[in-house]
N, C-alpha and C positions, 0 to 999 in steps of 0.2 A: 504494500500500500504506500509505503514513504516511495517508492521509485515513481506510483504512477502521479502522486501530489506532486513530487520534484515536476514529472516532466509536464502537469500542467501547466504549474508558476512558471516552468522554462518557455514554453514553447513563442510565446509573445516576442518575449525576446529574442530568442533565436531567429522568428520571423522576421524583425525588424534588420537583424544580423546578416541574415540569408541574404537580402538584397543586394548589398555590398560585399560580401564576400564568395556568392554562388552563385551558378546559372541559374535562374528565374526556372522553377518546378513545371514541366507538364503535366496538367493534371487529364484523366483519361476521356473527361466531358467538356464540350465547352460552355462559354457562358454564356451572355446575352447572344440575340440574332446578329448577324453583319451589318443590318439594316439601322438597327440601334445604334451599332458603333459607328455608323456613316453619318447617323444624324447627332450622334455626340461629339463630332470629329472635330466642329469648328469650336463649339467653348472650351475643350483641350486647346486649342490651338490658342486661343484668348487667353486662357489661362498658363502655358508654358509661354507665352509672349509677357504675361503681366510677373510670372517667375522669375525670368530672365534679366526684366526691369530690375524687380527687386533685388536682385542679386547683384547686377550693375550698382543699384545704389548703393548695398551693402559693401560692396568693396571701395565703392567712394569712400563713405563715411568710416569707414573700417568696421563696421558693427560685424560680430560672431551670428551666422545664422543658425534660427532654430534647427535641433535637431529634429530629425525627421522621425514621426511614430508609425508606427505599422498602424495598419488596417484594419479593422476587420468586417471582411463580407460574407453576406448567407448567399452561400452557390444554390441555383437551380437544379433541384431532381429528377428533371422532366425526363432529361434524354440518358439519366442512368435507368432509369424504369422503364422506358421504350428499349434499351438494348435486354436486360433481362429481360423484359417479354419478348422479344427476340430467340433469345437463350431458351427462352422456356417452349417458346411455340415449335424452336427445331427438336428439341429433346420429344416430343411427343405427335408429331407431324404423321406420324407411321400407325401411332395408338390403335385408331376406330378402323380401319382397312381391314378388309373381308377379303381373304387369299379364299380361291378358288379350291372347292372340293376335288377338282377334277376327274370326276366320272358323273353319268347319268344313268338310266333305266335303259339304256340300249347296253350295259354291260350285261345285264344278262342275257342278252341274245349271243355277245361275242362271248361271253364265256361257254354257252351250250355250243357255236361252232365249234370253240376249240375243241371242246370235249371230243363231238363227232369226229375229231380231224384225228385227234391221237386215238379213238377206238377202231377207225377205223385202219391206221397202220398199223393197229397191234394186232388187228385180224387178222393183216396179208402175209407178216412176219410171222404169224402163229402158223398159216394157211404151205407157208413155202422157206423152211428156216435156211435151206442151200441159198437163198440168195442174199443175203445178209451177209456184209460187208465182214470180214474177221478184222479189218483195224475198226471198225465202229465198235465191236466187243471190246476191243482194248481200251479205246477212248471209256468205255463204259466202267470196265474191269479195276482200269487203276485209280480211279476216286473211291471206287469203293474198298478197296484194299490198304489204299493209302488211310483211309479213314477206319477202318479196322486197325491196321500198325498203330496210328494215333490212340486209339482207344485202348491198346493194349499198355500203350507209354506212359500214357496217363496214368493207368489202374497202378503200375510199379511204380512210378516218378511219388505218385498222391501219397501212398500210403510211408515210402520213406521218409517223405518232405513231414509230414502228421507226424510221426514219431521223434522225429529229429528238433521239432517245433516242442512239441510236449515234452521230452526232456529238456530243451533249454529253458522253456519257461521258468522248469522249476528252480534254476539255477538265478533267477534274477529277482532281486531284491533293490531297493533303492531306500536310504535314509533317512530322504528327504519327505515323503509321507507314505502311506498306505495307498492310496490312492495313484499316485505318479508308479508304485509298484503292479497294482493293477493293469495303469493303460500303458505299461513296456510290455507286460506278459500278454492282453489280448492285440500287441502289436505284432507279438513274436507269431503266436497263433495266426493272425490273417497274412502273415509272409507264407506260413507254411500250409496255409489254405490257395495261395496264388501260385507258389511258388513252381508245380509242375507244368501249372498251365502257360507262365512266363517261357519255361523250357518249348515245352510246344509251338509256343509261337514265334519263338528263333528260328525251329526249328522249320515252320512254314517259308518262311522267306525265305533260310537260304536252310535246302535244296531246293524246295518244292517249285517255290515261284520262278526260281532262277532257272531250274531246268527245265518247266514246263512252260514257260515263257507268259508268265500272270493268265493264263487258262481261267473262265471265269470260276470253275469249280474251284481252285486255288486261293482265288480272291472271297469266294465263298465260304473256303476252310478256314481262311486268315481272320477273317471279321468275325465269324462265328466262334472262333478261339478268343476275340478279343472281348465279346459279349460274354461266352462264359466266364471269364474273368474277372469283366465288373460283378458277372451274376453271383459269384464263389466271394467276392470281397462282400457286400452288398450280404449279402447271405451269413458273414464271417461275422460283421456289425453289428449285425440285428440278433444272433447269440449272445456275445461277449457284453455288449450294452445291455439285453435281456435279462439273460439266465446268470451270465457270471457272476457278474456284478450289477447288480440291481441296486436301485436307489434306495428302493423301500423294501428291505428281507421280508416286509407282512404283507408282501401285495403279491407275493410269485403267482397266483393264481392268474389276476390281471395280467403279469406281462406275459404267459405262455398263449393268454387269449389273446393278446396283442400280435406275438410270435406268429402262429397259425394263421393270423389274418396277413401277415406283409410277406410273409414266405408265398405264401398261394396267390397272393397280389402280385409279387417277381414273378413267379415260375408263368404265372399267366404273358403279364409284360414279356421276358424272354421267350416264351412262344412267338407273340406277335413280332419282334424285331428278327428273330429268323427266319419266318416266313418275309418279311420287308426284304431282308439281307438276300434271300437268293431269288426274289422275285426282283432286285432292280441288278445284281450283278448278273445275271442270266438274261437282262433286257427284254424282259417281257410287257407287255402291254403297261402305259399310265395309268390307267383305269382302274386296271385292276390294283395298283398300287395305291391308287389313291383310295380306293374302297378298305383297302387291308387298313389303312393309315387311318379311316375315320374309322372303323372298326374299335381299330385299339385305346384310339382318344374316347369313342364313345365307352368301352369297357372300365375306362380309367377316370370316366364321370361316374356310372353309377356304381363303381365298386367303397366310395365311401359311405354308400346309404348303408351299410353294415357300421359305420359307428355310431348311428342312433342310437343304437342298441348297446354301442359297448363304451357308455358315457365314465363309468367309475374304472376303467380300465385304463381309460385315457388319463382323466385325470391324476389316476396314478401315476405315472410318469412324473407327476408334479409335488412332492409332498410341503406337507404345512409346516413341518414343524423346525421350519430353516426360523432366524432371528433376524434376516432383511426386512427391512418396512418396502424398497421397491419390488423385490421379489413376492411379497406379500401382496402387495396389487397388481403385479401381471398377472398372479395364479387365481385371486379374485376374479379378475375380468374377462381372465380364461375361461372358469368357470361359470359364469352369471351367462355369459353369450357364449357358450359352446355352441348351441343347436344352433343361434344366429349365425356364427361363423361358420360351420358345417354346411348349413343349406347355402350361402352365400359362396361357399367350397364347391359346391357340386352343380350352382349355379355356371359360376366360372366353367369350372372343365364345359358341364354343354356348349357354348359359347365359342371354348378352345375345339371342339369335334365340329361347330358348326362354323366355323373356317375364321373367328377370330381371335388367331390363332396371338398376335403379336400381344392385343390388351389381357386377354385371359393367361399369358404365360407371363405378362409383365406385373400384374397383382397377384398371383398364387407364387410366383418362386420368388420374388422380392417381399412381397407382404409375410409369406411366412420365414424364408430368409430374415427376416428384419428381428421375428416372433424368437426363431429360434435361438438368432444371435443374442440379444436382448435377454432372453434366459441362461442363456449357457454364459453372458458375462455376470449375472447375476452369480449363478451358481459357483463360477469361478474365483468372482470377491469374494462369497463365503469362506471357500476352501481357504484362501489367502488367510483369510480372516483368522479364520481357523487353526492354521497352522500357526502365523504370528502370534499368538495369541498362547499356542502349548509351547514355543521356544522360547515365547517371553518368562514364563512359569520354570520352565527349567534353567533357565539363565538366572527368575529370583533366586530360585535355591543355592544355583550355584555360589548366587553371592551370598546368600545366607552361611557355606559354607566355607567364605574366601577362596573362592574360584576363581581365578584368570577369566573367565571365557564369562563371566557378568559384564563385558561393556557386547557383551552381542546384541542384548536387546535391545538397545537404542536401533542397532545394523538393519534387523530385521524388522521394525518396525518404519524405516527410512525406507527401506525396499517397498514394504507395503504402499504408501503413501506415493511412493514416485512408477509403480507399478501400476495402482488405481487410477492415477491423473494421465498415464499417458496411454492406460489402457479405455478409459474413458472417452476421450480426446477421439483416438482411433475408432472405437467403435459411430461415433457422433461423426464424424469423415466419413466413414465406412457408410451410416445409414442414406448421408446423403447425396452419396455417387450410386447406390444401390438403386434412389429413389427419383435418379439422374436430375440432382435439384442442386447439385453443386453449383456449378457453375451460375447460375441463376442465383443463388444466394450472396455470393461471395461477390458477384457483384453487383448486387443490393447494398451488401457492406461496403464497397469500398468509393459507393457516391458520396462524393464531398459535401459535406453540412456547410462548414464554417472555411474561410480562407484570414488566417492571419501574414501577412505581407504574402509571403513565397509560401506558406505553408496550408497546404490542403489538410483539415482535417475530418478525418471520416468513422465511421463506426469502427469498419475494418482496424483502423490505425490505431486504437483506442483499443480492441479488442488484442489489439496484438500487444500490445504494451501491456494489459492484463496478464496474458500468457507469456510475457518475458520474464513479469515479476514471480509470478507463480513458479516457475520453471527456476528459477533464480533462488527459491524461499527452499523448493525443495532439494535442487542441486547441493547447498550449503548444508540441509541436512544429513545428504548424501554422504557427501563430502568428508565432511566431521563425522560420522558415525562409521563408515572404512577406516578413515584412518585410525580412529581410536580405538576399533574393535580387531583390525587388523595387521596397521602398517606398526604404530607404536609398540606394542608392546611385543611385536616379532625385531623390532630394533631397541629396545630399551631406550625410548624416547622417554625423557626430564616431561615429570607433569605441565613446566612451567614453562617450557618450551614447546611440548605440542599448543598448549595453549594460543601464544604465540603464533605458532603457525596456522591452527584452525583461525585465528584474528587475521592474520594477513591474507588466506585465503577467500574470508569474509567481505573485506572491503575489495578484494582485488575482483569477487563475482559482483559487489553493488557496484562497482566503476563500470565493467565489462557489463551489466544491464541497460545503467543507466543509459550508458553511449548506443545502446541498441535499441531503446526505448525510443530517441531521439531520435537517430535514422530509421524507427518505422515509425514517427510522426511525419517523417519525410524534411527534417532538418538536414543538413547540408554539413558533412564532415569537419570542415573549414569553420564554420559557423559554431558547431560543438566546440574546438579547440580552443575558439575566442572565449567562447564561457570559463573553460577550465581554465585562462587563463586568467582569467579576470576574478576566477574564484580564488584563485593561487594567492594573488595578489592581497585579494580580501581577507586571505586567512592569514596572511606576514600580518597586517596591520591589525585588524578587526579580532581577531582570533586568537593569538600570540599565546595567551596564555593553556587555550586549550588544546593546541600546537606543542607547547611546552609537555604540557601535560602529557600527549599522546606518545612524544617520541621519549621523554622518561618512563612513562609503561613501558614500552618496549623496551629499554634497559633493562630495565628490570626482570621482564621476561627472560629475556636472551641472556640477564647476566649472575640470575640465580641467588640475587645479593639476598632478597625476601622472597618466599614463597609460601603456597600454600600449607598451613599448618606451621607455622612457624611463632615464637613468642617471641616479641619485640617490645618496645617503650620507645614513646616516641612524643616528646612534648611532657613529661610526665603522665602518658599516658601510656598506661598496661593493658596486652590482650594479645589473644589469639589470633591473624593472619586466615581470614576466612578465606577470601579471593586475591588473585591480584589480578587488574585488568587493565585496559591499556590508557585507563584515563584517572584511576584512583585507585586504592589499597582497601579493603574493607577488614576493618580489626574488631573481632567481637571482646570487651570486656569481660573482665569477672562478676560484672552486674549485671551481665545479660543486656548489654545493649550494643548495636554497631556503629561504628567510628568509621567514616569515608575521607581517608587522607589522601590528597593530590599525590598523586607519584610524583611531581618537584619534587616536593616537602621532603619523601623520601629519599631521591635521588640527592638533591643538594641539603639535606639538613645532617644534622646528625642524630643517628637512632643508635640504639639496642639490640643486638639481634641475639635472644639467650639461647637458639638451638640452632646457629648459624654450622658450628662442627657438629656438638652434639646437645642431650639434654640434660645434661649432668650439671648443676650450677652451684658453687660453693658461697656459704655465708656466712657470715660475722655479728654474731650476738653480743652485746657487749653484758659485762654483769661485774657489779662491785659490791663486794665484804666488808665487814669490819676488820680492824686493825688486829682485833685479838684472836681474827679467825686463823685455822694455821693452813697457808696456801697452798700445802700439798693435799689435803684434805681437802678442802674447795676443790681442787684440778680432777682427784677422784669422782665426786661427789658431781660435778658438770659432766665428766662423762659417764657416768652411771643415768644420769638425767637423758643425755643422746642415746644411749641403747635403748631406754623407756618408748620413745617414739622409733614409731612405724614408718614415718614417713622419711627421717633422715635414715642415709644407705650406711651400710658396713664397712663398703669398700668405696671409694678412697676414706679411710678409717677418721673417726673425729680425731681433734688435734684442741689444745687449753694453751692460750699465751696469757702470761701477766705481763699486761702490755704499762703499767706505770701506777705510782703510788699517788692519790690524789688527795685531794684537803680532807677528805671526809672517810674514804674508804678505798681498801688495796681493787685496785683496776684488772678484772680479767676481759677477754675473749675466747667464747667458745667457737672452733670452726667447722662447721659440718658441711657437708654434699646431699645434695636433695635433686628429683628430678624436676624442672619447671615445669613438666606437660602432666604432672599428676598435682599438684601442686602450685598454689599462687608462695612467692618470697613472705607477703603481709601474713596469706593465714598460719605457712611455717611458724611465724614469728609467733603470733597470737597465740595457735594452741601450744607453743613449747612455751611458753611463761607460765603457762599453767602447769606445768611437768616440773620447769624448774625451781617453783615456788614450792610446791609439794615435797622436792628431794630438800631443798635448801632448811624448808622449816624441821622435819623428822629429824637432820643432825645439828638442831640449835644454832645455826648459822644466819646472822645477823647481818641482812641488808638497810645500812646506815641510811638515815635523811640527812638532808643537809645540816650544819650547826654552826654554830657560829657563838665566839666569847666576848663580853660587852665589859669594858671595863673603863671607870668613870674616872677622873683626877679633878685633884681641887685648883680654882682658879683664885687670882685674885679678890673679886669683890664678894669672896663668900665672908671670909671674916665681918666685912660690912653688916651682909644678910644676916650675919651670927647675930651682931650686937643689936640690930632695930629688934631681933625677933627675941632676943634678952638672954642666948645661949654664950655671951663673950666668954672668952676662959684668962686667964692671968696671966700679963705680960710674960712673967716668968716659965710658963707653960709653953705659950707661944712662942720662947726664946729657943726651949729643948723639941720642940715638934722638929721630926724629918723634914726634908725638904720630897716633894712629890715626883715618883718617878716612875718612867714606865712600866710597862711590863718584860721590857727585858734589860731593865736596872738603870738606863740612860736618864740625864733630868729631863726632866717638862721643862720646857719654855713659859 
């Protein structure tokens, strides 16, 4: 969606672009009549005369002239919808045309001559057998011989080929579902149902035809080998689809009635096409061929009136209990108007027996064509579905039990997604060449609405730029879920460099869209270049920062400094390294909240990186005693306090410094090793003062507060304060008093 918003805000511009930098657009329609541009011809000319002025004057005066804005006009549709109904009316010109039955009621007069004309040779031949030619017997002799050989080849070729098919089947198995096991073994089976008759029919050409120089009997043998052929595949399908493998295991009854009906529906058809086959290579009368032919069209009208009757048969074929909503309303609709479609079914065939043969073959093999396609893509996204859906399951497990082969799911469900949309796409193409409405449509779509300067824009154009971005959304899917499920981890590719690379290959498909986008709005190459150039521009000045930003992501990426799962600090801030992406770092806290720092910030500032080697991080508790404690006792008594806790390790073993004797109490540090990724440094800290207060207080060891000694000396005007307050003492008192001094024996001033 962001590519096709880009390429509407573009196209304006570009338009305006187009003029001056590209040939002016053919568009496939024109516009006004000539007669309009004749009578508009002179106020253009008024007007590029009063341009011209102006622009004279401009360069007088020196004034900058306006820039020039594009246009925009609404193109006429007139003469795009005269050529599709053009389009349309040829595609269907042949429709209603009634081909000729070619015979009348005077064939049976020429069929009773014929009759008399061979009974009566067969009398004379019967009547005088010496006059009978002995190469006519041969002529006669070795079609039938040769056709016996054949028949003998067959019976040995058949039953090899059957045996040699059923033991390979049993040998094939496929991985990838049940189903695709299935359709390789009733594949293997219909080879080895064709497979003698394929020999046969090598074997027709060369000797047969070649020596007997294409004899129509030859040309008779060869077609009729090729008919059994389709008859034995044709025959091969309608089991293995049937009996093998049936849709529904609770409907067998259904498809054996079904069975019985399309078997004896062939076997009938291949009667008629043999009697067709050696009645036109023997060159026998039209008449009569064209009698055989409506014959067989008419047997192939009323031979559907036998599925009135076998309505729950049919619709077996179809079962319910799939979880598609469209496959739910084909088989609805199938359903509700069966007998509607049937009688409209058998309407058609009369129609096709009654010589029109082009409209009646062009709605039965394409309308049901369309039925059957339309189902079998249904059925098909099921199975997809289906199967995605059990690998995705076996791939949770996998991860559930730290399996390698858990980034498949993503794989397979990309498949899915880019397998649907272009198996979609195809089928929707497919309907509409079937329904010979292509052409016709497409250039419906591609009549121009809107003309911004040089650029036609049309449905078509617009629709294509849907299907770039689509095509674009899913390739990146693609993309990223191979590589991660199979290029990385077969290379031991750095999490933080596939990263990286799934990002570069991301922008490098939205570039490669975009610009595709653009040339099928029918933007002008040159015209495109000016944008990016001008976008370039815009992002030095305008952008700078988020420029900064992108290409220190990518440092980062590519240089492993931080990555995912990592503990850092960074500003005074602590946490866990959740992403890192190509335009900021996201750090989740030990309060459970996310931090989104600019990759600058990380790039150029300075951080912490506490599991940058490994996660082993040492610390420094500081802890002080009293004077009287004795500090090898304390030194004990701290690491008795570190074995207590779980969280500091063993190895690299604690360590106890008395790092200095201070005003109030003797100075230790405890040092221990902890790991940061099970542990924050603060809650270490927290719950080990709780440990260490518990060991400290059980051996009477006394953590001092601060103290401090206040000591007073007397000043001059106290004697004063003495005598108002009546405490004076006598001179001679006052003579022997000390004089006042400090506390470490120096006088007071």
């Amino acid at each position: 969606m962001l590519l096709s918003i880009l390429a509407a805000l573009m196209v304006i511009t570009l338009g305006g672009l187009g003029q001056s930098a590209a040939q002016p657009i053919d568009l496939p329609f024109t516009g006004p009549s000539s007669s309009t541009q004749q009578n508009e011809s002179t106020p253009q000319k008024d007007s590029a005369s009063q341009n011209d002025s102006a622009s004279s004057e401009g360069s007088d005066t020196g004034d900058t002239p306006a820039p020039e804005v594009p246009s925009v006009q609404v193109e006429p549709v007139e003469p795009g919808l005269a050529h599709a109904q053009e389009q349309l009316e040829e595609n269907y010109a042949d429709f209603l045309v009634r081909e000729p039955l070619h015979f009348d009621l005077s064939l049976v007069d020429n069929l009773l001559s014929d009759a008399r004309i061979v009974w009566n040779e067969a009398r004379v031949m019967r009547a005088d057998l010496s006059r009978i030619d002995p190469w006519r017997l041969v002529d006669w002799a070795v079609p039938i011989l040769i056709a016996l050989i054949f028949g003998v080849l067959f019976i040995l070729f058949d039953r090899q080929a059957l045996r040699m098919a059923q033991r390979t089947q049993l040998f094939i198995h496929a991985d990838l579902s049940p189903w695709v096991t299935s359709v390789l073994r009733s594949a293997v089976l219909l080879l080895g149902r064709v497979l003698a008759l394929a020999l046969l029919i090598a074997l027709s050409y060369f000797p047969i035809q070649a020596t007997f120089s294409s004899a129509p009997w030859t040309l008779v043998l060869t077609d009729a080998l090729w008919w059994l052929l389709a008859y034995r595949a044709a025959h091969a399908l309608i089991v293995t689809s049937l009996r093998l493998s049936p849709v529904d295991p609770g409907a067998t009854a259904h498809y054996l009635r079904l069975e019985r009906f399309a078997l004896i529906t062939l076997r009938i058809s291949l009667g008629y096409i043999l009697v067709l086959v050696a009645l036109r290579n023997f060159g026998y009368r039209p008449d009569a061929i064209g009698f055989v032919a409506f014959a067989f069209r008419l047997t192939l009208a009323l031979a559907p009136i036998y599925l009135f009757f076998a309505r729950d048969a049919v619709l077996a074929l179809l079962p319910d209990h799939t979880s598609s909503p469209l496959y739910g309303i084909v088989r609805r609709g199938i359903s509700a108007n069966y007998y509607g479609m049937l009688a409209v079914t058998i309407a058609l065939l009369l129609f096709n027996a009654a010589g029109f043969v082009h409209a009646a073959t062009f709605i039965l093999a394409r309308g049901y064509t369309l039925i059957v396609l339309v189902t079998l893509s249904f059925s098909a996204a099921e199975r997809l579905r289906a199967f995605v859906a059990q690998k995705s399951e076996e791939a949770q497990e996998a991860s559930d039990q730290g399996d390698e082969e858990a980034s498949a799911s993503p794989l397979y469900k990309a498949v899915e997604q880019w397998t649907l949309a272009v198996g979609g796409l195809l089928v929707v193409v497919f309907a509409l060449r079937l329904l010979a409405l292509y052409e016709p449509v497409v250039t419906l779509l591609k009549i121009p609405l809107l003309s911004v300067g040089n650029v036609a824009i049309s449905i078509h154009s617009l629709l294509t730029v849907g299907l770039i971005v689509a095509a674009t959304i899913l390739s990146i899917r693609l993309f990223k879920a191979v590589l991660n499920a199979k290029i990385y981890p077969a290379f031991n590719v750095d999490v933080g460099v596939a990263y990286a690379v799934n990002t570069l290959i991301n922008y490098a498909l939205i570039v490669v869209a975009f610009v595709m986008s653009m040339m099928a709005l029918g933007v002008q190459p040159s015209a495109v270049m000016v944008v990016l150039a001008s976008l370039g521009v815009g992002i030095g000045f305008g952008l700078q920062n988020l420029t900064e930003n992108l290409i220190s992501g990518f440092i980062l990426l590519f240089g492993r400094a931080v990555k995912k799962g990592d503990f850092i600090s960074v500003n005074d801030v602590y946490g866990r390294v959740e992403a890192v992406g190509a335009r900021s770092v996201v750090v989740r806290t030990p309060d459970n909240y996310d931090m989104l720092i600019p990759s600058k910030d990380i790039v150029s500032g300075r951080i912490i990186n506490w599991t940058f080697h490994d996660s082993i991080v040492r610390v420094h508790i500081p802890i002080g005693v009293a004077y009287a404690s004795d500090p090898r006792q304390v030194e004990e008594l701290l690491l008795k306090a570190a074995a207590r806790d779980s969280n500091i390790l063993e190895h690299p073993a604690p360590d106890v410094w008395l790092v200095g004797f201070g005003d109030n109490s003797i100075d230790f540090e405890l040092l221990v090793h902890f790991d940061c990724r099970t542990i924050t440094e603060r809650k270490l800290r927290g719950k080990f003062n709780f440990v260490l207060w518990e060991v400290l207080h059980e051996a009477g060891i006394e953590i001092p507060f601060p103290q401090r000694d206040v000591h007073l000396r007397s000043v001059d005007f106290l004697p004063e304060i003495n005598r108002q307050l009546g405490f004076a003492r006598h001179p001679s008192e006052a003579a022997d008093a000390p004089r006042n001094q400090t506390r470490d024996g120096s006088d007071a001033d």
